[in-house]
C-alpha atoms as an extended CHARMM CRD file, in Angstrom:
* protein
*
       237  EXT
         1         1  UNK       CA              3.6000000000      176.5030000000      -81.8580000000  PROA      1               0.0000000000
         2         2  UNK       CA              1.3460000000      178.9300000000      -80.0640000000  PROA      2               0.0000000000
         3         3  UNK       CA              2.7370000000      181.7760000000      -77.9940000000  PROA      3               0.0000000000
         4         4  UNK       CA              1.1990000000      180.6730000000      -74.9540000000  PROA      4               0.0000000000
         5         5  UNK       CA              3.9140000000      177.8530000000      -75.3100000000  PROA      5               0.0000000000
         6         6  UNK       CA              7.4080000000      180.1190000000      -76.0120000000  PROA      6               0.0000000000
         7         7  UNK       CA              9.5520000000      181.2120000000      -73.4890000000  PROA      7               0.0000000000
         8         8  UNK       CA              8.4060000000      184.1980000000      -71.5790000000  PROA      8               0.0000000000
         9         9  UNK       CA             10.4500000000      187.0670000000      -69.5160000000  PROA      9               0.0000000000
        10        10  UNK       CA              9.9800000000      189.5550000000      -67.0010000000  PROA      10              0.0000000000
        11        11  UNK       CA              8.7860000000      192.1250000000      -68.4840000000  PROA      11              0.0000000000
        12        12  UNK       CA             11.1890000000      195.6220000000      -67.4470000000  PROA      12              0.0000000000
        13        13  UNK       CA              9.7040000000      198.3340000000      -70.0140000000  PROA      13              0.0000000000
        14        14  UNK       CA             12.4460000000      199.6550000000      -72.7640000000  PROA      14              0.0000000000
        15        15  UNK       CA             14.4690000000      196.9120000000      -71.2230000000  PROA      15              0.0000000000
        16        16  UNK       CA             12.8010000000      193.6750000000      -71.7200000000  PROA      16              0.0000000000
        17        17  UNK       CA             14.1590000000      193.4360000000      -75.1270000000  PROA      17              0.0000000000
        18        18  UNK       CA             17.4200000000      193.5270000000      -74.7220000000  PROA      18              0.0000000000
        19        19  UNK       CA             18.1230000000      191.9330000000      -71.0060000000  PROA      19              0.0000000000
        20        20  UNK       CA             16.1650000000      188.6590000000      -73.0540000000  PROA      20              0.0000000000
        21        21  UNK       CA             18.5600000000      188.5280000000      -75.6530000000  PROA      21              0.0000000000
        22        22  UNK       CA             21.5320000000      188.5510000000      -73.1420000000  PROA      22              0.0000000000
        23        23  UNK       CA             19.9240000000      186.1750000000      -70.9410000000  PROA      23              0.0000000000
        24        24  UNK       CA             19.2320000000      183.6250000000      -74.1020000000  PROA      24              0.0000000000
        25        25  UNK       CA             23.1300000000      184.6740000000      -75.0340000000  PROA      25              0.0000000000
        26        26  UNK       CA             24.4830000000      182.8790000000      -71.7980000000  PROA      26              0.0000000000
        27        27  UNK       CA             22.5220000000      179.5230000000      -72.2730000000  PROA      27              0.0000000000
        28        28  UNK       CA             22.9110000000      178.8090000000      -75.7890000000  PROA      28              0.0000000000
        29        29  UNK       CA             25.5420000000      176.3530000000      -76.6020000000  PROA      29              0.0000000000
        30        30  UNK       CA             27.9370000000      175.4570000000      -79.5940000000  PROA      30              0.0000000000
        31        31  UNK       CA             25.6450000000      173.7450000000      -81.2200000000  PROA      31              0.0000000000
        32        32  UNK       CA             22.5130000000      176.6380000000      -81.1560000000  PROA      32              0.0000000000
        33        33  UNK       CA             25.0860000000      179.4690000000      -82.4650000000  PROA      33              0.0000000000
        34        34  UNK       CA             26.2130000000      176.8270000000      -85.7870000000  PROA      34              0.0000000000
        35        35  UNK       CA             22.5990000000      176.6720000000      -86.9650000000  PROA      35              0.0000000000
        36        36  UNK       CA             22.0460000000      180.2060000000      -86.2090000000  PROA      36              0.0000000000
        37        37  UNK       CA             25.4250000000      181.0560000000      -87.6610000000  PROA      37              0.0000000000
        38        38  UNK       CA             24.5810000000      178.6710000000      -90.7320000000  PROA      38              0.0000000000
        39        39  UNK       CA             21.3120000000      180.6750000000      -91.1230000000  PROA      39              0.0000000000
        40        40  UNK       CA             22.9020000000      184.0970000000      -90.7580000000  PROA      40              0.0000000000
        41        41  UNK       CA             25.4190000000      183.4730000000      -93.4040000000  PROA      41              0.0000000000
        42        42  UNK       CA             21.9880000000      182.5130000000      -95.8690000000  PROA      42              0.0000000000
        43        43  UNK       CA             20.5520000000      185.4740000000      -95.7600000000  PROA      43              0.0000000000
        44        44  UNK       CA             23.4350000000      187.7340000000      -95.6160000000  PROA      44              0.0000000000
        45        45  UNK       CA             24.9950000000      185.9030000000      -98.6430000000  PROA      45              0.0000000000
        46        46  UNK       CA             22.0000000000      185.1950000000     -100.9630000000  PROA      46              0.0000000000
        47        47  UNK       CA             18.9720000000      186.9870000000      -99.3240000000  PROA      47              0.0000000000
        48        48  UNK       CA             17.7600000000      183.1840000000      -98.8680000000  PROA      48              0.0000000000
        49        49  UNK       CA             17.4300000000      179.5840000000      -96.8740000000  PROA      49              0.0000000000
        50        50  UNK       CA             17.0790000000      176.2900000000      -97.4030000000  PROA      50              0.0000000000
        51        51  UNK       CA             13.9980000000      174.4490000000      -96.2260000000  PROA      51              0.0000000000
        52        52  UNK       CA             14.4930000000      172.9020000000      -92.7280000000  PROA      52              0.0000000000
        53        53  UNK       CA             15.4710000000      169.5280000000      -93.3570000000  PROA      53              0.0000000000
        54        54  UNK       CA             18.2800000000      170.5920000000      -96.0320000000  PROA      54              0.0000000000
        55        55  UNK       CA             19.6800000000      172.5170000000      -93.3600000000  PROA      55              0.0000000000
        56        56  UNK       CA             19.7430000000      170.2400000000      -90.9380000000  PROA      56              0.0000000000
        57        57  UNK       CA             21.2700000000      167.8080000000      -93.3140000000  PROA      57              0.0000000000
        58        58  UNK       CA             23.7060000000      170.0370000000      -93.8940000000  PROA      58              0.0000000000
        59        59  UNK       CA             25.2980000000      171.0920000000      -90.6050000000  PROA      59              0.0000000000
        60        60  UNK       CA             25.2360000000      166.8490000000      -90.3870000000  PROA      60              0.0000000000
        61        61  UNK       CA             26.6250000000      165.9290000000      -93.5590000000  PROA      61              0.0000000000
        62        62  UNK       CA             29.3540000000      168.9020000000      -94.4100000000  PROA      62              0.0000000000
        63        63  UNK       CA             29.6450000000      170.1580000000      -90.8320000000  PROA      63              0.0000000000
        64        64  UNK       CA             29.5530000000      166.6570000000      -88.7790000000  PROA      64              0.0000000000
        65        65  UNK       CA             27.4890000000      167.7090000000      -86.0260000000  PROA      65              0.0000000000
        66        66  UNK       CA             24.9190000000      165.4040000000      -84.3880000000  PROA      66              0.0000000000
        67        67  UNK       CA             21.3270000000      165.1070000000      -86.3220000000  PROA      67              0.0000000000
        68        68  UNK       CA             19.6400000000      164.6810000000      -82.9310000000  PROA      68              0.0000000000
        69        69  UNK       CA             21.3950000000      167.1950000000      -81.5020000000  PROA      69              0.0000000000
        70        70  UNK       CA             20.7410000000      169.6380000000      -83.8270000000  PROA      70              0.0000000000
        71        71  UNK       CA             17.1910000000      168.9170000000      -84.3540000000  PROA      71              0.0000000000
        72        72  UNK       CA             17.2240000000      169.6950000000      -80.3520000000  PROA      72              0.0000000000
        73        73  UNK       CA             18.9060000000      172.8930000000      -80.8280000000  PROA      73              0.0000000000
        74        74  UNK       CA             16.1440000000      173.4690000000      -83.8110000000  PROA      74              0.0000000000
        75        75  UNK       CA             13.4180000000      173.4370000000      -81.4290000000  PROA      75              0.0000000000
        76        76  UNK       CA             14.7100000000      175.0100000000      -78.3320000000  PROA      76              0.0000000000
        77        77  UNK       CA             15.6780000000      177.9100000000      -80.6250000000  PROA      77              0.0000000000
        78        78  UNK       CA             11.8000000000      178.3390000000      -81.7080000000  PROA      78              0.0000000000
        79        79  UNK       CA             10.6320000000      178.2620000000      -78.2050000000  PROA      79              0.0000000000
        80        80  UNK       CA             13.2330000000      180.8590000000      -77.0470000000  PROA      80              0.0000000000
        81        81  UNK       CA             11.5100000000      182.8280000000      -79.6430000000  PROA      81              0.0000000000
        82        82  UNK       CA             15.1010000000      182.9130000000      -81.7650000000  PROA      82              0.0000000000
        83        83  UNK       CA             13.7230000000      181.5180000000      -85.1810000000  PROA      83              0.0000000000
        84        84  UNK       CA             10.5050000000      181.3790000000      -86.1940000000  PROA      84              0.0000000000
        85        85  UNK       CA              9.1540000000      178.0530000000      -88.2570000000  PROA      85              0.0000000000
        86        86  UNK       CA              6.1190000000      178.6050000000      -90.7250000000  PROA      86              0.0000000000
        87        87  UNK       CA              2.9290000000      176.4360000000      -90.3350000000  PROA      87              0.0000000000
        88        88  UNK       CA              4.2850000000      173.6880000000      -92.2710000000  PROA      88              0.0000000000
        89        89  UNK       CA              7.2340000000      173.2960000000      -89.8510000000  PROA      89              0.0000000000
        90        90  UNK       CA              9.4320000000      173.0360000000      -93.2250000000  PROA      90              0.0000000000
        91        91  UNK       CA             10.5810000000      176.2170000000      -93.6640000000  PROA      91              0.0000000000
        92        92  UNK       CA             11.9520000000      179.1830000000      -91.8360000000  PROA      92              0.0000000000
        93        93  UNK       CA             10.2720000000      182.1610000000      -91.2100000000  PROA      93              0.0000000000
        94        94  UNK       CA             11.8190000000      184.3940000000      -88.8040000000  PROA      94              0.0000000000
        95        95  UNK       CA             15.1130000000      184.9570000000      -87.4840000000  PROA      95              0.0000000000
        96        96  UNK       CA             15.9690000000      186.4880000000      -83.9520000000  PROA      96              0.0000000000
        97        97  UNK       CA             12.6120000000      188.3760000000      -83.6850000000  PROA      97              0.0000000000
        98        98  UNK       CA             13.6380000000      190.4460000000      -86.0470000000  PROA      98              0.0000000000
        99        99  UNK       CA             14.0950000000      189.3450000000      -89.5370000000  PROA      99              0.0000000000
       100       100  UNK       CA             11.2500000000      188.2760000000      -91.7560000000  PROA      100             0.0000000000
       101       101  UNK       CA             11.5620000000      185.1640000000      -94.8540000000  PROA      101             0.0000000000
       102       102  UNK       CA              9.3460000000      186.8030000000      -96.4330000000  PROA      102             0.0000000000
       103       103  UNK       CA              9.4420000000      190.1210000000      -97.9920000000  PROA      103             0.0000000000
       104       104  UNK       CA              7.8530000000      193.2260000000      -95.9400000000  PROA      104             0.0000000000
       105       105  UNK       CA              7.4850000000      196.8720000000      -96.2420000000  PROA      105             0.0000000000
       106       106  UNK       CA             10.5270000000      197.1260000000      -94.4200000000  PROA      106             0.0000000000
       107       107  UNK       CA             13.8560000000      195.9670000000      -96.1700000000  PROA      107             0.0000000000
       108       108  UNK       CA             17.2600000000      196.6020000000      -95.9690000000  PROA      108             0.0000000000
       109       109  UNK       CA             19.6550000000      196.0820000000      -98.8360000000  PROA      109             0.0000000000
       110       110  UNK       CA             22.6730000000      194.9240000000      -97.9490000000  PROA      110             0.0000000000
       111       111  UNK       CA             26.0810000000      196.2450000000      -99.4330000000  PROA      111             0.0000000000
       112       112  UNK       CA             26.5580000000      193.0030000000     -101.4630000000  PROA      112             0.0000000000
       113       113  UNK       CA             23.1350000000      193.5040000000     -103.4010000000  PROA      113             0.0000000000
       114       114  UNK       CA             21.0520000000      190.7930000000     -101.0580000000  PROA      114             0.0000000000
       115       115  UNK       CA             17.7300000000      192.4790000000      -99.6050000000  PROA      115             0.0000000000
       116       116  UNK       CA             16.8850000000      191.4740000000      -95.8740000000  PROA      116             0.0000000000
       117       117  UNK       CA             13.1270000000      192.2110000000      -94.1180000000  PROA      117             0.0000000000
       118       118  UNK       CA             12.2140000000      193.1490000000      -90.8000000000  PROA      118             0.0000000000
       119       119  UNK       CA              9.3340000000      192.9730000000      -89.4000000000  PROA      119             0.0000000000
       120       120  UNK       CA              9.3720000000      196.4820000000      -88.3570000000  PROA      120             0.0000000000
       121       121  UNK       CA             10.7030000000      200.3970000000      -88.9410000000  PROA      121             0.0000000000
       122       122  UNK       CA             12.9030000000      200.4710000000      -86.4120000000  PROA      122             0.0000000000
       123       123  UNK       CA             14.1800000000      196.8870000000      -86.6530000000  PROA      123             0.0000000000
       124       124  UNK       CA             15.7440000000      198.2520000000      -89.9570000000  PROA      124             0.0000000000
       125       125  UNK       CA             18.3090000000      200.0340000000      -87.9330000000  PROA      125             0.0000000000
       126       126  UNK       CA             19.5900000000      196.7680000000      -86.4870000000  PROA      126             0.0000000000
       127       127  UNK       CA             20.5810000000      195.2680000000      -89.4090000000  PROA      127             0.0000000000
       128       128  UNK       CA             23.6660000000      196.6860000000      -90.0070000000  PROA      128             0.0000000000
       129       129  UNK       CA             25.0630000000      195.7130000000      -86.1780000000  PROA      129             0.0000000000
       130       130  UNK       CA             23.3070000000      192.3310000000      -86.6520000000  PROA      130             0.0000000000
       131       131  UNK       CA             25.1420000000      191.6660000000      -89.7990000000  PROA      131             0.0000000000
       132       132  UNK       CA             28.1670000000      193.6180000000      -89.8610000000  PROA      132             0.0000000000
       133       133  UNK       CA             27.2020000000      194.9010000000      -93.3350000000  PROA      133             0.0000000000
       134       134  UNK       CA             26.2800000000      198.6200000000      -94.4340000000  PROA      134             0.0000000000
       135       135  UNK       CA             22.7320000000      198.9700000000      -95.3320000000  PROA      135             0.0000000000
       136       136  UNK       CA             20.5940000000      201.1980000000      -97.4930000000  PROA      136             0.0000000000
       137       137  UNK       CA             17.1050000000      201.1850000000      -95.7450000000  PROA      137             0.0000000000
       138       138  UNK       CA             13.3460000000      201.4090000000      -97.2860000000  PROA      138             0.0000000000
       139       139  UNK       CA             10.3780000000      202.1090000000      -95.6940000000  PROA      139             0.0000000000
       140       140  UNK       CA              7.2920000000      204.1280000000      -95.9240000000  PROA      140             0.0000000000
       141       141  UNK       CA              5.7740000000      206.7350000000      -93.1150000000  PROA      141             0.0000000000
       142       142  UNK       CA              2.3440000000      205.0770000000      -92.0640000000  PROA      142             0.0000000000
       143       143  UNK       CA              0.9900000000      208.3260000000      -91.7530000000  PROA      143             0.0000000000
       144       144  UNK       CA              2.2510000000      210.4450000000      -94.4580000000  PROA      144             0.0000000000
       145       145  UNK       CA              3.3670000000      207.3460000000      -96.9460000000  PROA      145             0.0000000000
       146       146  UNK       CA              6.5820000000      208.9620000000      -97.6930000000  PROA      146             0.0000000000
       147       147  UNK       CA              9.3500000000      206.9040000000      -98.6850000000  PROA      147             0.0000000000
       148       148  UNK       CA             11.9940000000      206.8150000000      -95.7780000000  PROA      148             0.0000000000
       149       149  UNK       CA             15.6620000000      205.9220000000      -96.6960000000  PROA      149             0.0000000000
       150       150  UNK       CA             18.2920000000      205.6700000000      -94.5340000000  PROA      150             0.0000000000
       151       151  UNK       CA             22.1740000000      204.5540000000      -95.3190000000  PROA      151             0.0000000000
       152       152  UNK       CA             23.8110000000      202.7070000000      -92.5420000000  PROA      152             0.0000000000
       153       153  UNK       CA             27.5950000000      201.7200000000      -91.9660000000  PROA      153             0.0000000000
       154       154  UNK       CA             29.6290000000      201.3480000000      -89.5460000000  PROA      154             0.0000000000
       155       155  UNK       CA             26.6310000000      201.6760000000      -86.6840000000  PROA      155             0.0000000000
       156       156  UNK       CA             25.7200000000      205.0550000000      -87.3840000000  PROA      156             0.0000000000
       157       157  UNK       CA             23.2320000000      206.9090000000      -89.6680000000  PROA      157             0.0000000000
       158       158  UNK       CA             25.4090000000      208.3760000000      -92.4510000000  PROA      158             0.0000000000
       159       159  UNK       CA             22.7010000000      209.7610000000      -95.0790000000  PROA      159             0.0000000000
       160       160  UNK       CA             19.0980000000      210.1290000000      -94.9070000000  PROA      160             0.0000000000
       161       161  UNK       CA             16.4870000000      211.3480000000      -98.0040000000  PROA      161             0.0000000000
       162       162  UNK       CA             14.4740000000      213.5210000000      -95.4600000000  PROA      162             0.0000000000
       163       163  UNK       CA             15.9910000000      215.6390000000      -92.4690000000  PROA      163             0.0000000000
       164       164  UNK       CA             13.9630000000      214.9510000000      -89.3230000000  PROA      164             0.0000000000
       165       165  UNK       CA             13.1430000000      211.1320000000      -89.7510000000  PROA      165             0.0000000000
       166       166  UNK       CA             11.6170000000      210.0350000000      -86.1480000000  PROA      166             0.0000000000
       167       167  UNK       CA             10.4730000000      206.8910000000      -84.7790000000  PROA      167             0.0000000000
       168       168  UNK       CA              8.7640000000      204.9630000000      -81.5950000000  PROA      168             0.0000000000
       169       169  UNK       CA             10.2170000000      202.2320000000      -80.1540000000  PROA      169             0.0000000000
       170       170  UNK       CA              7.6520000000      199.8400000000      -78.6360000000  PROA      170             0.0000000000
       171       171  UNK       CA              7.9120000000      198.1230000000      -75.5490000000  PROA      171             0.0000000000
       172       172  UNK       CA              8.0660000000      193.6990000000      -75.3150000000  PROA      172             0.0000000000
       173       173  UNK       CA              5.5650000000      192.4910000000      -72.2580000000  PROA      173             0.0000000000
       174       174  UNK       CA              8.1070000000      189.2620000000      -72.4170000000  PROA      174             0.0000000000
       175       175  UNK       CA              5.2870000000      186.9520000000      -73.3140000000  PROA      175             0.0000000000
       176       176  UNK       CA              3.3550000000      188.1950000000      -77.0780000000  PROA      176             0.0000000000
       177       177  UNK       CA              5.2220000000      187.7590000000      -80.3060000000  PROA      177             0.0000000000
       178       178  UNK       CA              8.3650000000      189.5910000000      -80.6300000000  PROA      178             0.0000000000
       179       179  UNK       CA              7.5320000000      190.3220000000      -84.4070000000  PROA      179             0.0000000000
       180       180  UNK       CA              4.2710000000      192.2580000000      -83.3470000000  PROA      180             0.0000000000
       181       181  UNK       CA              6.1710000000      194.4310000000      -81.0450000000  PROA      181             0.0000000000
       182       182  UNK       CA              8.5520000000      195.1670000000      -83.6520000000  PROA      182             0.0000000000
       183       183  UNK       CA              4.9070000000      196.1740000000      -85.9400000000  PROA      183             0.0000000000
       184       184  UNK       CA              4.0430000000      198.8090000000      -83.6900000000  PROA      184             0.0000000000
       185       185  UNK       CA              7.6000000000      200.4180000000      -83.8740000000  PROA      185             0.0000000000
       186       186  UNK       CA              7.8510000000      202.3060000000      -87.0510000000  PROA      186             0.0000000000
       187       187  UNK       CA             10.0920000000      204.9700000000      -88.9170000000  PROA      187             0.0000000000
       188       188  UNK       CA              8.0450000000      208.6580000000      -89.5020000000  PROA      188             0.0000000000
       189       189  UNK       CA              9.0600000000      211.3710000000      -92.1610000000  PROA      189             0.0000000000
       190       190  UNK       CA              9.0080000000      213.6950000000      -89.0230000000  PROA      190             0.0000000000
       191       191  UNK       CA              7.8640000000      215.0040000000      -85.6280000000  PROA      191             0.0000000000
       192       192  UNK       CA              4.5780000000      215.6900000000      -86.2100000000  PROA      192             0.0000000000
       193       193  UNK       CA              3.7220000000      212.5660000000      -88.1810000000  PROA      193             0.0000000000
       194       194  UNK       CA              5.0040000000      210.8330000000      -85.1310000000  PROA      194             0.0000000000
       195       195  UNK       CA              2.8640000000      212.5910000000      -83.2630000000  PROA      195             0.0000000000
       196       196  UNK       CA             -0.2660000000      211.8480000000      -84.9120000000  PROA      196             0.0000000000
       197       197  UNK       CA              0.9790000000      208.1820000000      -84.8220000000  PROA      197             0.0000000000
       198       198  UNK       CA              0.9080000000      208.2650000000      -81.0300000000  PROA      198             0.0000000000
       199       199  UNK       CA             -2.1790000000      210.0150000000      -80.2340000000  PROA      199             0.0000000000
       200       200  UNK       CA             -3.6820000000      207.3530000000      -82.6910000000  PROA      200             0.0000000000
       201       201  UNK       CA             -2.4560000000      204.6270000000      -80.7050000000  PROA      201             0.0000000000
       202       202  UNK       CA             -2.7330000000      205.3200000000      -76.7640000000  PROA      202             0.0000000000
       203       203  UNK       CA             -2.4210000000      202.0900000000      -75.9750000000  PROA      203             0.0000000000
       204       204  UNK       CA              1.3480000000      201.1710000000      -77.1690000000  PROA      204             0.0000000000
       205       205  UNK       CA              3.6420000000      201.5320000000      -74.3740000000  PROA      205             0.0000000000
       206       206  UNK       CA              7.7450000000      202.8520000000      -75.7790000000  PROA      206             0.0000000000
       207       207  UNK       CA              9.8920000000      205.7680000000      -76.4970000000  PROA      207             0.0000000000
       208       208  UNK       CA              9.2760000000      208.3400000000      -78.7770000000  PROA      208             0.0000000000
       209       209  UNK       CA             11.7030000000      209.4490000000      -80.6070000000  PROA      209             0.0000000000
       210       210  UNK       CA             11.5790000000      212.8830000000      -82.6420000000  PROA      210             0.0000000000
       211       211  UNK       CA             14.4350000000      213.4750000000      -85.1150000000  PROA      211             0.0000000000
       212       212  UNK       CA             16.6060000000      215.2950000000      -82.8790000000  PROA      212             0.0000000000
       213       213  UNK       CA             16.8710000000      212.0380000000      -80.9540000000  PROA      213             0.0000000000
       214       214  UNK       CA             16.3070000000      209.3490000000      -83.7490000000  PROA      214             0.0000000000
       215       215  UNK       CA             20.0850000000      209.3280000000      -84.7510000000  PROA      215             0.0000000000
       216       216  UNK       CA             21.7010000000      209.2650000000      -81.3120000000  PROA      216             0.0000000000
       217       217  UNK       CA             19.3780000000      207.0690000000      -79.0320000000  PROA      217             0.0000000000
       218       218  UNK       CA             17.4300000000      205.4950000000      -81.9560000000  PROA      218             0.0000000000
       219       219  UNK       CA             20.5730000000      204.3820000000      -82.8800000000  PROA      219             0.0000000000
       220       220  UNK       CA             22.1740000000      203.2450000000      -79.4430000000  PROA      220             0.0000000000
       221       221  UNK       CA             19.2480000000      201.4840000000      -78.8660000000  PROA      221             0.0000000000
       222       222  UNK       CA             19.4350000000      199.7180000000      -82.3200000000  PROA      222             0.0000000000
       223       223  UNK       CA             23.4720000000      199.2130000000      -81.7140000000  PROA      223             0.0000000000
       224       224  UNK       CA             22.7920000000      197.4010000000      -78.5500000000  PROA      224             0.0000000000
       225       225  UNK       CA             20.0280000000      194.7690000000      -79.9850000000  PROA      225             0.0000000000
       226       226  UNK       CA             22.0810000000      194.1340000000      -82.9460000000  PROA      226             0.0000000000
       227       227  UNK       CA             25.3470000000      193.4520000000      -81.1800000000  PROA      227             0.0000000000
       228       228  UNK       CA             23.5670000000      191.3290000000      -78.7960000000  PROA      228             0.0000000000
       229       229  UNK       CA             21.8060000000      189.5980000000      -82.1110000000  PROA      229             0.0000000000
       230       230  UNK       CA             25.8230000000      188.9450000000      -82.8990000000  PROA      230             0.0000000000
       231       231  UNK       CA             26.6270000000      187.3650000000      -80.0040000000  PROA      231             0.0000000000
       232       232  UNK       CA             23.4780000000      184.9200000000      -80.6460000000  PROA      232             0.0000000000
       233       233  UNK       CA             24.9420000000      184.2990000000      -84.0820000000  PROA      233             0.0000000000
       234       234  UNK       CA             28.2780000000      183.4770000000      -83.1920000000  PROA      234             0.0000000000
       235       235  UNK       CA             30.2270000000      184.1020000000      -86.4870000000  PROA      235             0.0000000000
       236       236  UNK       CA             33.3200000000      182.0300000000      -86.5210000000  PROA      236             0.0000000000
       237       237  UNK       CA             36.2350000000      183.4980000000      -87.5200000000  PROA      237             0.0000000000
């Protein structure tokens, strides 16, 4: 499935991002948040999931919810950009926009021992909100190829190998591939390397986001896409 036929959105700058995922939030219905939920679970329990049919089959078999229905749900969720199928259609490859199948530079390891991707720097700071689960997170400066690690719990920044970590947060347009966007928003070992990111890439529209800023609005802004990620979910008690 091409871009050109996903769901588009208006775009609204730093806010395109997150008024899409509370718009999607309102029109999903049981039956989108139990494969989403099923999926969530995966890869928060074994780092892992099935192949597309053997999740289907389950949510029919164990859960007893309508094949047809669900294979509905299936697809509507990969046009509203929510989970990502790979070329075969047979197997998952992206979850939410933010969460990659298969391993990237970016991972987060949870506090049971599974190890999530993202398919960005500053998607890493999600995680933890998206998952309800503390998070050690690994990544590497693309300008100075330090190793960046920060521990997350509880929705804030609690420890951090290098004082000053920064970051830029990149703009959505509402119509190209919400994985890209995430790309182009990476974690720096500081200000200046941040700096040299930007005046290397004039045309990527977002925040900056020097250290002194990184843990407060970095974080909001990470707090508010991950809780809204949640809601998408929608864990059962």
């Amino acid at each position: 499935m091409s871009d050109a036929t996903l769901i588009t959105f208006p775009a609204a700058g730093d806010k395109t991002l997150p008024q899409f995922l509370g718009a999607q939030a309102k029109e999903l219905k049981d039956v989108h948040h139990e494969l989403l939920n099923e999926i969530a679970r995966a890869i928060a329990e074994r780092g892992w999931i099935q192949p597309v049919d053997a999740v289907i089959t389950k949510l029919v078999d164990q859960d007893g919810l309508n094949r047809d229905k669900v294979t509905v749900a299936l697809n509507d969720l990969v046009y509203r950009r929510l989970l990502l199928l790979d070329d075969t259609k047979a197997r998952f490859a992206g979850f939410l926009g933010s969460i990659s199948f298969t391993p990237t530079p970016f991972r987060a390891h949870l506090d049971n021992g599974i190890d999530v991707y993202t398919y960005g720097g500053m998607e890493l700071l999600a995680v933890n909100s998206t998952l309800l689960k503390a998070v050690d997170v690994f990544t590497r400066c693309p300008i100075t190829n330090k190793e960046l690690k920060l521990t997350i719990a509880k929705e804030q920044v609690v420890e951090t190998n290098i004082a000053g970590i920064s970051g830029f947060m990149a703009e959505w347009d509402g119509t190209e591939a919400l994985s890209d966007v995430a790309a182009r928003s990476p974690l720096f070992a500081d200000d200046a390397a941040m700096d040299t990111w930007v005046a290397q890439n004039p045309g990527v529209k977002g925040t900056e986001l020097p250290g002194d800023l990184l843990l407060w609005v970095g974080m909001e802004a990470a707090k508010q896409l991950g809780a809204l990620r949640f809601k998408l979910i929608g864990h059962h008690g």
